[in-house]
C-alpha positions as CSV (number, residue, x, y, z in Angstrom):
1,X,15.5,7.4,-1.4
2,X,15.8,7.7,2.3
3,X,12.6,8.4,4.3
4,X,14.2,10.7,5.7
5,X,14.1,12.5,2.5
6,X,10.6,12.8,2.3
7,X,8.9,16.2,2.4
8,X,6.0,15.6,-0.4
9,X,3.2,13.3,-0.9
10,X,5.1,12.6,-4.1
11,X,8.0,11.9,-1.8
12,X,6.0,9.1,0.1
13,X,4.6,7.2,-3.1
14,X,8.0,7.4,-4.8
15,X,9.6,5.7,-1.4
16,X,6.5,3.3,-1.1
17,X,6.9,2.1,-4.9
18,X,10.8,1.7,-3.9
19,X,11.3,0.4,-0.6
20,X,13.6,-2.4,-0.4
21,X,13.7,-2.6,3.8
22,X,14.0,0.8,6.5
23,X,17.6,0.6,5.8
24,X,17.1,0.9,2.4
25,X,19.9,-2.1,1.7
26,X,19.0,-3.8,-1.8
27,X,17.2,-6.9,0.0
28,X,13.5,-6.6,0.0
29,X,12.0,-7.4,2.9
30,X,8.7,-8.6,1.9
31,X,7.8,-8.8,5.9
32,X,8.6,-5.4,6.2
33,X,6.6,-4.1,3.1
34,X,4.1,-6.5,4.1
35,X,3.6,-4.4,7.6
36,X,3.3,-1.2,5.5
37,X,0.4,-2.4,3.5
38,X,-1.3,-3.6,6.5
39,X,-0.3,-0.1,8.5
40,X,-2.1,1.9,5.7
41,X,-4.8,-0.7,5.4
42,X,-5.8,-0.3,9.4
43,X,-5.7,3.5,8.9
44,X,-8.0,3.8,5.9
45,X,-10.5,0.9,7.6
46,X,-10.4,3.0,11.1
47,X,-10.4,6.8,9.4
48,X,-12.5,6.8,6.1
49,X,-16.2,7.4,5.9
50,X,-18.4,6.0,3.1
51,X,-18.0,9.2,1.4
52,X,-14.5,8.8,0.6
53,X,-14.8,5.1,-1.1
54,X,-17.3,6.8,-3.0
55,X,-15.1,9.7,-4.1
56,X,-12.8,7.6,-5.1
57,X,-15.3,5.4,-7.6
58,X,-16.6,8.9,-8.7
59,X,-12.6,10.0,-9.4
60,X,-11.9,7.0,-11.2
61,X,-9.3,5.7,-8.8
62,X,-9.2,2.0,-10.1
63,X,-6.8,-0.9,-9.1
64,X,-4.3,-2.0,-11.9
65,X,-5.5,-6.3,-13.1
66,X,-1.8,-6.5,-11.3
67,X,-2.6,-5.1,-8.2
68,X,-6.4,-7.3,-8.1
69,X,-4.3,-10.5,-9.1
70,X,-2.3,-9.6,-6.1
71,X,-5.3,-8.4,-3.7
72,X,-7.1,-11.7,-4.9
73,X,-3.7,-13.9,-3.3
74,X,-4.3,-12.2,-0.1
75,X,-7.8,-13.0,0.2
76,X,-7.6,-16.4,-0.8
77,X,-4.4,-16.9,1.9
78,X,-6.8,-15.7,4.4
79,X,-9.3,-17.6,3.4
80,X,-7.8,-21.1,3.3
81,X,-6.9,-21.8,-0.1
């Protein structure tokens, strides 16, 4: 998928899950993902208000052990370790 081929929500996570690099070539660019993450992150930390971390707890929206090993590398590279 292209992003130019988005046009749905669905669209976007599908082409998130994906993405290789913007040209869509078959080498990831870790980097580039990388800048994505931290793009999102930047936009939830300056848009949310506590009432949407809390809708998402009341949801059920819950990170895969995966995705917490993974969060848990990034914190400890920031930190130091």
């Amino acid at each position: 998928m292209q992003i130019t081929d988005i046009e749905t929500y669905d669209d976007l996570k599908t082409y998130l899950r994906e993405f290789t690099n913007v040209a869509g070539a078959p080498t990831y660019d870790f980097v580039g993902a990388f800048n994505l993450l931290d793009a999102l992150l930047e936009n939830l930390a300056e848009q949310h208000i506590d009432a949407d971390i809390e809708s998402l707890v009341d949801g059920g929206v819950q990170f895969t052990p995966p995705q917490l090993a993974f969060l848990d590398k990034l914190n400890r590279l920031q930190d130091g370790d």
